[in-house]
C-alpha positions in Angstrom: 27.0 23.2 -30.9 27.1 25.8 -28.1 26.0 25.1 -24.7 23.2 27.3 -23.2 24.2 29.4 -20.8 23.6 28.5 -17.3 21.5 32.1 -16.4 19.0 30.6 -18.8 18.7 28.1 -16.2 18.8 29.5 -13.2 16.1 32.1 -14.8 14.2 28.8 -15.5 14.8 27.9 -11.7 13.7 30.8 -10.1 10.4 31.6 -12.0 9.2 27.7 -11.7 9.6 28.2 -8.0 12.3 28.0 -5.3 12.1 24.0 -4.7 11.2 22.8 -7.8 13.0 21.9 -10.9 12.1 22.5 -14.2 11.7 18.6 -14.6 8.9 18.2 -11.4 5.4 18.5 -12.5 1.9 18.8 -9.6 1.2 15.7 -8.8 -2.5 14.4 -10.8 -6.6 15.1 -9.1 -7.0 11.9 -8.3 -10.9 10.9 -9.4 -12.7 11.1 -6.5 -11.2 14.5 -5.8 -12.5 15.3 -9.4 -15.6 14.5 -8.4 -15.6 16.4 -5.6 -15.0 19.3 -7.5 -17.4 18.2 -9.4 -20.2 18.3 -7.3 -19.4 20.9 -5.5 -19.0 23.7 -8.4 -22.5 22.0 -9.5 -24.4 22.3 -6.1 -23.1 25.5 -5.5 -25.7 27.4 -7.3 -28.2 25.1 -5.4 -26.8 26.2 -2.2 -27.1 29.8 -2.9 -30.4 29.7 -4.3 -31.8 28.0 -1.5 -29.6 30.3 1.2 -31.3 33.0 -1.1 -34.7 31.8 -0.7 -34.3 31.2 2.8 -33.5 34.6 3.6 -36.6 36.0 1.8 -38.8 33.6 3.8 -37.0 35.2 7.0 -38.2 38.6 5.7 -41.6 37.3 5.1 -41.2 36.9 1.3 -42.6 33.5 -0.2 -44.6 30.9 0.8 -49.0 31.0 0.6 -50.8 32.7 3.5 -53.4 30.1 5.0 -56.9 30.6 4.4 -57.7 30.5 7.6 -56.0 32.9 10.5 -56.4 31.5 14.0 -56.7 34.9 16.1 -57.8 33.8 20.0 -59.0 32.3 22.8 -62.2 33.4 23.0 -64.9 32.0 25.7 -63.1 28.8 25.8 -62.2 28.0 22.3 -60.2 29.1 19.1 -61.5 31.9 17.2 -60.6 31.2 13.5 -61.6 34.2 10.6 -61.1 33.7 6.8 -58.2 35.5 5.8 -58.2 38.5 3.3 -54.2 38.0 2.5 -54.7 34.0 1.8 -57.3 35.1 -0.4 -54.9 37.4 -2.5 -51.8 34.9 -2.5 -53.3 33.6 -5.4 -52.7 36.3 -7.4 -49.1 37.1 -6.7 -48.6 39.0 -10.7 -51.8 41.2 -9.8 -51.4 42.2 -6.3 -52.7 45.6 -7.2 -56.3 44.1 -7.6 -56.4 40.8 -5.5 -59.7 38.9 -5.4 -61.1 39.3 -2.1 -62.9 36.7 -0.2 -65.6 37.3 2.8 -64.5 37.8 6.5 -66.6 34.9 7.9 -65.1 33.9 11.8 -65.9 30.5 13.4 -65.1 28.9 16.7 -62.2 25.7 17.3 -63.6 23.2 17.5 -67.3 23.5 16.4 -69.9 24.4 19.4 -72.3 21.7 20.1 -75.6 21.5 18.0 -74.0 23.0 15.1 -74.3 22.7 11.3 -71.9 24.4 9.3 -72.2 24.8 6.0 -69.2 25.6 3.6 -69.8 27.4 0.5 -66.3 26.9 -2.0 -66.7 28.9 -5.1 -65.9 32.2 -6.7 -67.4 36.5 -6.6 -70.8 34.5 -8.0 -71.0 32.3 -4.5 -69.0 35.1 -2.7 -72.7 37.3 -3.4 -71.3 40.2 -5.3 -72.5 42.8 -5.8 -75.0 42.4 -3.1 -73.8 43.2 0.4 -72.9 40.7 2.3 -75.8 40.8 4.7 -78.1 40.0 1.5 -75.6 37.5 -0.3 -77.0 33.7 -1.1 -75.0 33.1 2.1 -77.0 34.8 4.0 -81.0 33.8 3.1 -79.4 30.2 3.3 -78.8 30.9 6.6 -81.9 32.1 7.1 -83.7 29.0 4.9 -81.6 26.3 7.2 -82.6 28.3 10.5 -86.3 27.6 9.3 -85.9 24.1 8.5 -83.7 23.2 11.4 -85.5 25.0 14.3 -83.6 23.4 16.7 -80.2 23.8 15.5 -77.5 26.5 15.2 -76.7 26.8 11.6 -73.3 28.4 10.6 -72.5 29.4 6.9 -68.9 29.9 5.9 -69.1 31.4 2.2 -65.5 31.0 0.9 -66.6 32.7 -2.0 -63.4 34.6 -3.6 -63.4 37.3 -6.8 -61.9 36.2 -9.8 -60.5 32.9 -9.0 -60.6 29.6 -11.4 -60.9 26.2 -9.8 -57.9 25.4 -8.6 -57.4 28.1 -6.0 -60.8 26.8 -4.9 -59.8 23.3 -4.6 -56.7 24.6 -2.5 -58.8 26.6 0.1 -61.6 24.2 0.0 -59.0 21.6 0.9 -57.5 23.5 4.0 -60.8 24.1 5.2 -61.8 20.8 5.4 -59.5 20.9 8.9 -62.5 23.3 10.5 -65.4 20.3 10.6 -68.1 21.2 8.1 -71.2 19.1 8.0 -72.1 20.2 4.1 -69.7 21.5 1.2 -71.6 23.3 -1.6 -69.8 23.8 -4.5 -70.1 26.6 -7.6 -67.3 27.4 -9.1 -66.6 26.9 -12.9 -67.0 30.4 -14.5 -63.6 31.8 -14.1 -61.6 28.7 -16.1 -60.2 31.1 -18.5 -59.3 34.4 -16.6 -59.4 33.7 -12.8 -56.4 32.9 -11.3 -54.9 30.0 -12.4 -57.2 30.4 -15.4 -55.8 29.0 -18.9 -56.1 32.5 -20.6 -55.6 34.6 -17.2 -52.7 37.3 -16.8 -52.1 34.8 -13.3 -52.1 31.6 -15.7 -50.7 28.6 -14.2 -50.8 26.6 -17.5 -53.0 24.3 -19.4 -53.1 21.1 -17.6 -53.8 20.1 -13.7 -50.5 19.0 -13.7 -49.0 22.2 -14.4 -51.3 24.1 -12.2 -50.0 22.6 -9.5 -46.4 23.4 -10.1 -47.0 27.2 -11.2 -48.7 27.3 -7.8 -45.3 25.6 -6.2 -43.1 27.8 -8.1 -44.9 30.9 -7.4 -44.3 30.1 -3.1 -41.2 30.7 -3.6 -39.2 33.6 -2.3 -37.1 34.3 -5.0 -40.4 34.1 -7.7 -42.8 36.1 -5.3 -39.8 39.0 -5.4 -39.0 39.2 -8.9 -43.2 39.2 -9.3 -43.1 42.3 -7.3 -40.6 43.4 -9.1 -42.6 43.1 -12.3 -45.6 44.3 -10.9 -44.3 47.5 -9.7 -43.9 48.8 -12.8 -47.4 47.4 -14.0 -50.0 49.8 -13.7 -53.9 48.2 -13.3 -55.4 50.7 -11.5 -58.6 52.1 -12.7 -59.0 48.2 -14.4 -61.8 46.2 -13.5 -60.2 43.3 -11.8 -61.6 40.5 -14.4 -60.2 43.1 -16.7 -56.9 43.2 -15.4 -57.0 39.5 -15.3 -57.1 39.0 -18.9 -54.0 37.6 -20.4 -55.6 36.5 -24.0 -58.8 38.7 -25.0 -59.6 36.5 -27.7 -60.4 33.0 -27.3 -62.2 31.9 -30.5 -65.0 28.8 -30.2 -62.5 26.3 -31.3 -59.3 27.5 -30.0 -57.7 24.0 -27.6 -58.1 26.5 -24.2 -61.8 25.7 -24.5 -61.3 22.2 -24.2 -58.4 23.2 -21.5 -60.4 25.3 -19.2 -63.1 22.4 -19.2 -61.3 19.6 -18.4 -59.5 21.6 -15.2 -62.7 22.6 -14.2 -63.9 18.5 -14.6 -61.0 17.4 -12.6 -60.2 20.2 -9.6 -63.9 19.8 -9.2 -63.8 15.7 -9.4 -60.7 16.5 -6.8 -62.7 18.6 -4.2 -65.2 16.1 -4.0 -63.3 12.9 -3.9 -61.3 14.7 -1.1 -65.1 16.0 0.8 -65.4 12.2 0.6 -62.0 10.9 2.4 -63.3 13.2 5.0 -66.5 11.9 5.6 -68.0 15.3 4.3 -71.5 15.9 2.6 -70.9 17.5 -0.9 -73.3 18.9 -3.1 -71.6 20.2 -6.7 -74.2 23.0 -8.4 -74.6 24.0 -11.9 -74.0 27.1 -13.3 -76.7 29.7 -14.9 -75.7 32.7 -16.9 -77.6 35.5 -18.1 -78.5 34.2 -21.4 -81.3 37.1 -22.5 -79.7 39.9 -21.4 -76.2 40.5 -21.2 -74.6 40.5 -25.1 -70.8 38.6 -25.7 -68.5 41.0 -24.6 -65.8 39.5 -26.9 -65.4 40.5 -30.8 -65.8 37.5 -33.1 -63.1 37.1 -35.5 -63.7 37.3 -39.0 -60.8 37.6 -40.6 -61.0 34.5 -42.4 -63.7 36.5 -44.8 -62.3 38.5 -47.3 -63.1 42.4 -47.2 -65.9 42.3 -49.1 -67.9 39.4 -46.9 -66.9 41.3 -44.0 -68.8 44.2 -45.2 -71.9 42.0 -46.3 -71.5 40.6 -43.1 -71.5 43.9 -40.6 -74.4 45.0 -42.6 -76.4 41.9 -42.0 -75.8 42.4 -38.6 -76.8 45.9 -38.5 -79.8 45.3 -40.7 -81.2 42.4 -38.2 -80.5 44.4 -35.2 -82.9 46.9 -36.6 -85.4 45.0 -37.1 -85.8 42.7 -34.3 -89.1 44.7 -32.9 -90.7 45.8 -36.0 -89.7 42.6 -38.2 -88.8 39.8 -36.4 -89.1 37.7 -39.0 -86.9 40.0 -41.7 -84.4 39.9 -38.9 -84.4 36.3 -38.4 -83.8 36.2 -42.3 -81.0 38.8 -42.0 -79.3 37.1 -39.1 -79.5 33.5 -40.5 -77.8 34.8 -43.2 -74.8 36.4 -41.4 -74.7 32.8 -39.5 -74.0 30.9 -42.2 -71.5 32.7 -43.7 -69.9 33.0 -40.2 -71.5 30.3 -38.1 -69.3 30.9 -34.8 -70.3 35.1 -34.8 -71.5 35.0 -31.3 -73.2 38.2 -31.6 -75.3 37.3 -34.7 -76.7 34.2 -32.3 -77.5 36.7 -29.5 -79.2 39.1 -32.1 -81.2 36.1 -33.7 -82.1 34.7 -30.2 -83.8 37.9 -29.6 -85.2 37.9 -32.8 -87.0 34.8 -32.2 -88.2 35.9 -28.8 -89.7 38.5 -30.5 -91.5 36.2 -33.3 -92.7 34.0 -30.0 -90.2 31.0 -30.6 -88.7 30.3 -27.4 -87.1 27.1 -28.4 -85.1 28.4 -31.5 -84.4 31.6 -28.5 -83.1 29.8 -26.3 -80.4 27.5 -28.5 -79.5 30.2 -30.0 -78.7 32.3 -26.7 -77.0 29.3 -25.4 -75.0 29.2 -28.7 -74.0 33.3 -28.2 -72.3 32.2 -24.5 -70.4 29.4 -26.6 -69.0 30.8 -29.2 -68.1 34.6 -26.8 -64.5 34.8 -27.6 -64.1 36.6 -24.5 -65.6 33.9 -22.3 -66.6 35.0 -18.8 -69.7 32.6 -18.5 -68.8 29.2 -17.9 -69.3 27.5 -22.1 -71.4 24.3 -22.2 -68.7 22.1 -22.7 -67.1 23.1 -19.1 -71.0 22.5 -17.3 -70.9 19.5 -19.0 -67.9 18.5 -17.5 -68.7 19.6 -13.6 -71.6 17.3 -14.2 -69.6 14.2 -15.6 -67.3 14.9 -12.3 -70.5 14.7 -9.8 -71.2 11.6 -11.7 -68.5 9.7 -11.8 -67.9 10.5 -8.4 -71.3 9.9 -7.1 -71.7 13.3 -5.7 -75.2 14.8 -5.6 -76.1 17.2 -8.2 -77.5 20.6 -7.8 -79.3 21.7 -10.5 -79.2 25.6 -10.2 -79.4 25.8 -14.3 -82.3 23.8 -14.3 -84.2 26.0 -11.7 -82.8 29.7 -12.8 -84.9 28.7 -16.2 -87.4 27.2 -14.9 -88.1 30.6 -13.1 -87.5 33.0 -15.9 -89.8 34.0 -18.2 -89.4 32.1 -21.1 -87.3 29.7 -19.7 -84.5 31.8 -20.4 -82.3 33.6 -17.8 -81.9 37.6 -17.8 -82.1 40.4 -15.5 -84.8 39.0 -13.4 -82.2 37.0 -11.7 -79.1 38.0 -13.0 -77.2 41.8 -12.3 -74.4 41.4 -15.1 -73.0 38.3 -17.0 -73.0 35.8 -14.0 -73.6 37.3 -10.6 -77.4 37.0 -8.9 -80.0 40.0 -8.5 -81.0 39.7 -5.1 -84.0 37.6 -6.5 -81.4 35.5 -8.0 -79.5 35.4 -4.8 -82.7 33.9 -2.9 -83.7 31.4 -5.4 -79.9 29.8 -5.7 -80.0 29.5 -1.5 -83.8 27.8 -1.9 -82.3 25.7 -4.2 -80.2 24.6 -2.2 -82.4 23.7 0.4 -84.3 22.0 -2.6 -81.7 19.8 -3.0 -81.1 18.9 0.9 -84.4 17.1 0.4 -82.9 14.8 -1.4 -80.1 14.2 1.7 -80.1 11.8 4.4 -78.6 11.9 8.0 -77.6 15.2 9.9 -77.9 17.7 6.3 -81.2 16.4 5.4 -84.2 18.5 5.0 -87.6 17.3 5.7 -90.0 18.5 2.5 -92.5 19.7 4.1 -90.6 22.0 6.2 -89.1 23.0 2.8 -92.3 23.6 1.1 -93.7 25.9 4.0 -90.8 28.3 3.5 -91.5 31.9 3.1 -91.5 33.5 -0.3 -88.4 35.0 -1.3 -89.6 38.6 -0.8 -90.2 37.3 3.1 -86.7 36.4 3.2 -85.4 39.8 1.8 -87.4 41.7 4.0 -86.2 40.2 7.3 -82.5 40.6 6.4 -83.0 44.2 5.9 -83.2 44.3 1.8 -83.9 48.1 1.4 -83.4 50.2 -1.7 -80.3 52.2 -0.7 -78.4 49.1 -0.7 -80.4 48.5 -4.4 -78.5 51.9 -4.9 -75.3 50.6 -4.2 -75.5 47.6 -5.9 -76.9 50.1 -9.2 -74.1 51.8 -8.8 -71.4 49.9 -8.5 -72.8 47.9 -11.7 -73.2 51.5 -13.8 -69.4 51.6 -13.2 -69.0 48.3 -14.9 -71.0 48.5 -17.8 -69.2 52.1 -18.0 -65.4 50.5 -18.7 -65.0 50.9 -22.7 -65.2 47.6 -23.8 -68.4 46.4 -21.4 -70.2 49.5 -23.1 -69.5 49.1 -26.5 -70.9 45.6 -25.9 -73.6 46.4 -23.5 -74.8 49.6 -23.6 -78.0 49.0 -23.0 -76.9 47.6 -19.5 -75.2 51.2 -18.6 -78.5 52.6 -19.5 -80.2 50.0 -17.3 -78.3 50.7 -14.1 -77.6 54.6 -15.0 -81.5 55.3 -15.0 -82.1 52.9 -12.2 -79.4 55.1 -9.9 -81.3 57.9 -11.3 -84.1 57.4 -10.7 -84.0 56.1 -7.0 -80.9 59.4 -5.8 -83.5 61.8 -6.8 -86.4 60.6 -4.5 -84.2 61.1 -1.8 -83.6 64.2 0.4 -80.7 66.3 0.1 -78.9 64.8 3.0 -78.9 61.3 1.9 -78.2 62.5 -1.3 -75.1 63.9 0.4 -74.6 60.9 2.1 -74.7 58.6 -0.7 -71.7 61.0 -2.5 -69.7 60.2 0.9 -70.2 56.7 0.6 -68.7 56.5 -3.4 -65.4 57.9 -1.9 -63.3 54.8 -2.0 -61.2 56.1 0.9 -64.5 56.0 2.8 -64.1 51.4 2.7 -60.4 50.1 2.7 -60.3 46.9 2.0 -64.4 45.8 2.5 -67.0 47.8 1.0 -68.9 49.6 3.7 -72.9 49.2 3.4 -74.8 52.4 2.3 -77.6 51.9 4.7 -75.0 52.9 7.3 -74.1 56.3 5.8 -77.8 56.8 5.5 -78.5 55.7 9.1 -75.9 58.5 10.5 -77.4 61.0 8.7 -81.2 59.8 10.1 -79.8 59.6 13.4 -78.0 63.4 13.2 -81.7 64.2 12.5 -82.7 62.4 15.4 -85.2 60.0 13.3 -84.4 57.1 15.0 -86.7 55.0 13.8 -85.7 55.3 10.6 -82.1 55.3 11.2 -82.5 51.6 13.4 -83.6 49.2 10.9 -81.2 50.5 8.5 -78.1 50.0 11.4 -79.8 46.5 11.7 -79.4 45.5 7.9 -75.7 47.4 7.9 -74.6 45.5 10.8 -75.0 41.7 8.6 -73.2 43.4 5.5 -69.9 43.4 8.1 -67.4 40.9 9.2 -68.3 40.4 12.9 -64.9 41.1 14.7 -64.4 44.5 12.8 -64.9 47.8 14.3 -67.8 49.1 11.9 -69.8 46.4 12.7 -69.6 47.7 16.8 -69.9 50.8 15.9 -73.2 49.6 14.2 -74.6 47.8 16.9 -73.8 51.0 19.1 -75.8 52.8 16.5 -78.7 50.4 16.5 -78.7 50.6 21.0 -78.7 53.9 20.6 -81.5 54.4 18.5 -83.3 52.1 21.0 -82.8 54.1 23.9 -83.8 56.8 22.3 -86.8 55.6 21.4 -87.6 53.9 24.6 -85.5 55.7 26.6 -83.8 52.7 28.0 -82.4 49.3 26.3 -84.4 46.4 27.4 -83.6 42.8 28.1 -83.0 41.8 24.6 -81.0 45.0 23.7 -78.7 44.7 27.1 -77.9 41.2 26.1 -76.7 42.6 23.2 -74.8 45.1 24.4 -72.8 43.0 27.3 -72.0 40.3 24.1 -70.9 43.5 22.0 -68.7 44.8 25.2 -67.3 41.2 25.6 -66.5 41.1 22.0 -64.7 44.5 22.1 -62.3 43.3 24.7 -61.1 40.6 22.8 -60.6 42.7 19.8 -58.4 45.1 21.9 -56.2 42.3 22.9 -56.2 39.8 19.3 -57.4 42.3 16.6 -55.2 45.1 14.9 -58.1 47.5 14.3 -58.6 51.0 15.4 -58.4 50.6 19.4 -59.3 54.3 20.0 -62.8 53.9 18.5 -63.6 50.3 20.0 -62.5 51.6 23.1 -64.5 55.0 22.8 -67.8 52.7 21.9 -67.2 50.1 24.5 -67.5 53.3 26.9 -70.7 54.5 25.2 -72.3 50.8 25.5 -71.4 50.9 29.1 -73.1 53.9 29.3 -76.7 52.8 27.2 -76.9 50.0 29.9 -76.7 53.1 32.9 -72.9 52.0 33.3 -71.6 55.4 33.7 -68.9 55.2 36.6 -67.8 52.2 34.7 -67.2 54.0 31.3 -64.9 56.7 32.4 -61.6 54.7 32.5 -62.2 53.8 29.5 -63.1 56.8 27.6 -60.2 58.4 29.1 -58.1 55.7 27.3 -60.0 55.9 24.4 -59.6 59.8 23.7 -55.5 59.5 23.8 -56.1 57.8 20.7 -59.0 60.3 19.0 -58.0 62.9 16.9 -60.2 65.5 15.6 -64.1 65.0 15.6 -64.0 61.5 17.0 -62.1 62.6 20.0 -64.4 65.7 20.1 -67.1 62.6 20.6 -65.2 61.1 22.9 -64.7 64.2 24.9 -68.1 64.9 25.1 -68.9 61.6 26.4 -66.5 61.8 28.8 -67.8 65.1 30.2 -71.3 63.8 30.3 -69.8 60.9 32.7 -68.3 63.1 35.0 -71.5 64.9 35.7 -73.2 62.1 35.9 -71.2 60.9 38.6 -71.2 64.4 40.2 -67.5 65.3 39.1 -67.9 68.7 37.8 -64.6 69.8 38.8 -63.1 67.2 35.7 -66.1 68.0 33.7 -65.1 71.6 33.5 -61.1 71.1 33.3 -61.9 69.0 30.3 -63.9 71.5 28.5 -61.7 74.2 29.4 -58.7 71.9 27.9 -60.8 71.4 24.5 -61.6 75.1 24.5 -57.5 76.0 24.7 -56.3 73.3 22.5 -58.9 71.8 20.0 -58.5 74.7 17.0 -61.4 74.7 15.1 -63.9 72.6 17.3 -63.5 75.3 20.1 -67.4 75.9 19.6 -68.2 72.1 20.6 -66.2 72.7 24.4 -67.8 75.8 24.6 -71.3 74.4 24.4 -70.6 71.4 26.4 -68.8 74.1 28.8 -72.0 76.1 28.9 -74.1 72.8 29.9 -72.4 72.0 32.9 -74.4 72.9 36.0 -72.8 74.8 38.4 -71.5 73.0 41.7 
């Protein structure tokens, strides 16, 4: 045998490396090096996830916004505001069309002599569609200011749109911090397409328990990005916000989210009082009324367990009984009866036969039948008896007071069964229905002892609920507005091939009031349906009305309708001082002067306009431009030319023509012609197509 040749081994040599022979191998990983390795390469992804996620949260991605923002020292203690963004972090796959929640501000920590009230719910305690100035929030105000004379009472209404109770359970737990005296709660309607809802497009899951670790998981950065992600190439605009919400239409009468959405509302609920209670907290947990008469299921009952000819049979039952319901009651009862029992869960053929029976006079059979139309609605946006049942069970078992707000709205209606009288669409109040859920309320403080209770008497001398509208400035351009914006709901596809009666309803209604109006309101009440015209807070009508009174220099109508306007606000926002300017102006010119009452106001609106110039990002040319006009109401003129002459380098266009003129009528008034004319003579070189407006305030300066 030959040998092999010795360049095979030094070719062996030389690629194994140049100190190691072909017989030395790398010495073994010992195991705890393994391990090592081990750990590392599985951490690893850990590490970057989280270095990840902690650069998002440096560029402000991830996390939930508070529900309460802290914005100030102001006369020697915190001002705190609700928070519009912590109201829309729950909602992080619909950020197009957050629920919005009321700008309410309070004081930290709570002024002496003060009862506030908390009001944890969703857009039915929030007050929509009334204004906020005429929400349930507000005539409970009023009501406690009657019954507590000597008290300061303070209503917070965390009321938020389209929310389910969890979110409510999160912000009524963070405001628990701000010292109420009284939590009220309503919530319960939204369990299936709020946020956090079981059939919601923002779902968090079925169980509490889930819930609660959707809403961990959707903090984080890296979730809250991707969402964005999705959602920018998710178009929901011209949606109704419960309609974008929707995530499964159809929810049949015995489909498991039924029993789902009650329980979470049983337990959040149970959980917001039990944790009222480890605060030492009144609570007081409300039922929930719906519009039983008037308002149809939205939802399309399934039937495609029936075969095509049943169906047919079945649609012309329907039809049949419809038709009959004023003319023959009774044949429609027979008609309808019959399409129940060959589909007993058709929530539409309960509605129709409910109104059949009204019509025959039997208010009993009515009503159960109503009741069994809101139960069996596959698209389920009033709360089903089976969740009530359960926010009862939870305020029993807790030993929370009970608010009966069901028991009341039907005792009230005619009939004893809830429609319009009370109720604007499926679940929000009429402004009837707003009073009677805040005298409620009050009812139900009767039954209180210590610091919330409510002596009866006091209670039973109350005003009537008209009374109570009147003195917050109820009037019917804000009845417009609240028409209106209902006309546009019942106008979406689906509400109006369920409803269309209701269009009708509110389509005659805005009729009917527009065209008793003059020309200019008229105009005025286009204006106001711009969207542009209200950002993020719908602006009241009464103050487009009130401008246009006031252009036509009649005041007195134009002052009352500032007043109302100016409660339909949040109070550190630069509409509501510009209302309050409005109103003072409207008293001097009436009176020619402000008096005591009116200069009180106006040095508290001036000291309230400083500290929004220094802790609120608003519009500081306006604020600044009516902080100079105030000053000049009270005769301050010398003292409102500093800051006019800030306030115009940040006017454009007509409001710095305002501005302007102001400012000229200052300088005169303080015998500075010279600067009077120099600033007219600027407008007239420089201000394009207002050159008319320095001309004429040219023309009125008197000559030295």
């Amino acid at each position: 045998m030959s040998k092999r040749p010795k360049k095979d081994k030094k070719y062996s040599h030389e690629s194994s490396g140049a100190n190691q022979t072909p017989a030395e191998e790398a010495p073994p990983i010992s195991n705890q090096r393994r391990r090592l390795y081990i750990a590392i390469a599985m951490i690893s992804p850990f590490l970057l996830l989280g270095a990840s996620e902690g650069v998002l949260r440096l560029c402000g991605i991830g996390g939930h916004v508070p529900i309460v923002n802290v914005i100030g020292e102001f006369r020697g203690a915190q001002l705190a505001t609700l928070s519009i963004n912590g109201a829309a972090s729950y909602f992080d796959r619909t950020q197009a069309t957050p629920g919005s929640i009321g700008v309410y501000t309070f004081s930290i920590p709570k002024p002496d002599n003060t009862v506030r009230v908390v009001l944890a719910g969703a857009s039915a305690i929030k007050g929509y569609p009334q204004p906020m100035g005429l929400a349930n929030s507000a005539f409970l105000r009023e009501m406690l200011s009657d019954v507590w004379p000597d008290r300061s009472v303070e209503i917070i209404n965390m009321g938020t749109t389209a929310v389910a109770t969890f979110p409510v359970l999160d912000m009524l737990t963070q405001m628990l911090e701000y010292e109420p005296d009284l939590v009220v709660i309503y919530a319960g309607h939204n369990e299936f397409f709020g946020a956090y809802g079981v059939g919601s497009a923002q779902t968090g899951g079925r169980t509490p328990g889930s819930i609660r670790f959707a809403y961990w998981r959707n903090s984080l950065g890296l979730v809250k990005g991707l969402s964005r992600l999705i959602a920018g190439g998710t178009d929901t605009s011209g949606k109704a916000l419960m309609e974008a919400m929707v995530g499964q239409s159809n929810i049949p009468p015995d489909s498991p989210l039924r029993e789902a959405a009650a329980a979470n509302a049983g337990f959040h609920i149970g959980q917001m009082i039990e944790r009222c209670q480890s605060a030492g907290v009144p609570v007081l947990v409300c039922t929930l009324p719906s519009n039983e008469r008037d308002l149809a299921p939205v939802g399309e009952s399934d039937v495609s367990d029936l075969g095509a000819i049943e169906q047919s049979k079945l649609k012309l039952l329907i039809a049949e009984g419809r038709s009959k319901i004023d003319a023959d009651p009774k044949g429609a009862i027979e008609n309808l009866t019959q399409a129940i029992q060959a589909c007993p869960g058709h929530a539409l053929a309960h509605f129709l036969l409910g109104r059949a029976y009204l019509a025959d006079g039997d208010k009993k059979y009515a009503a159960e039948h109503f009741r069994k139309a809101i139960d069996c609605d596959t698209m389920p946006w009033r709360a089903p008896s089976t969740t009530i049942k359960k926010i009862v069970q939870a305020a029993k078992e807790h030993d929370a007071p009970l608010c009966d707000v069901q028991y009341e709205f039907r005792s009230t209606s005619p009939d004893g069964i809830v429609g319009r009288e009370l109720m604007d669409d499926h679940v929000h109040f009429s402004l009837r229905g707003q009073e009677l859920l805040a005298r409620t309320i009050v009812k139900a403080l009767t039954q209180f002892s210590g610091t919330c209770a409510v002596d009866a008497a006091r209670f039973k001398s109350m005003p009537d609920w008209e009374a109570y509208a009147k003195r917050l400035g109820a009037n019917e351009y804000e009845q417009y507005a609240v028409a209106h914006g209902l006309r546009n709901i019942f106008d979406v596809p689906f509400m109006r091939a369920s409803n269309a009666d209701a269009y009708e309803h509110w389509d005659a209604l805005c009729k009917r009031l527009i065209h008793r109006w003059p020309e200019s309101v008229q105009l005025a009440a286009q204006e106001w349906q711009n969207p542009e015209n209200h950002r993020s807070i719908r602006r009241p009508l009464s103050a487009f009305v009130a401008r246009v009174y006031i252009r036509e220099k009649k005041f007195a109508k134009a002052k009352p309708l500032m007043e109302a306007a100016t409660g339909s606000v949040p109070l550190y926002s630069t509409w509501n001082i510009e209302y309050i300017y409005s109103r003072l102006l409207c008293e001097e010119k009436m009176h020619g002067k402000l008096d005591d009452e009116n200069l009180a106001l106006a040095h508290e609106t001036l000291e309230r306009i400083r500290f929004m110039l220094l802790h609120v990002d608003d519009n500081p040319g306006l604020l600044l431009r009516f902080c100079g006009r105030i000053h000049q109401l009270c005769g301050e003129w010398k003292e409102s030319i500093p800051i006019l002459e800030r306030a115009r380098k940040h006017l454009w266009e007509i409001e710095k023509v305002a501005c302007d003129a102001a400012l000229i009528e200052a300088y005169i008034r303080t015998g500075d012609t010279p600067r009077a004319r120099a600033l007219a003579s600027e407008g007239i070189k420089n201000s394009g197509e207002f050159v008319a407006h320095y001309q004429r305030f040219l023309n009125a300066i008197p000559a030295d």
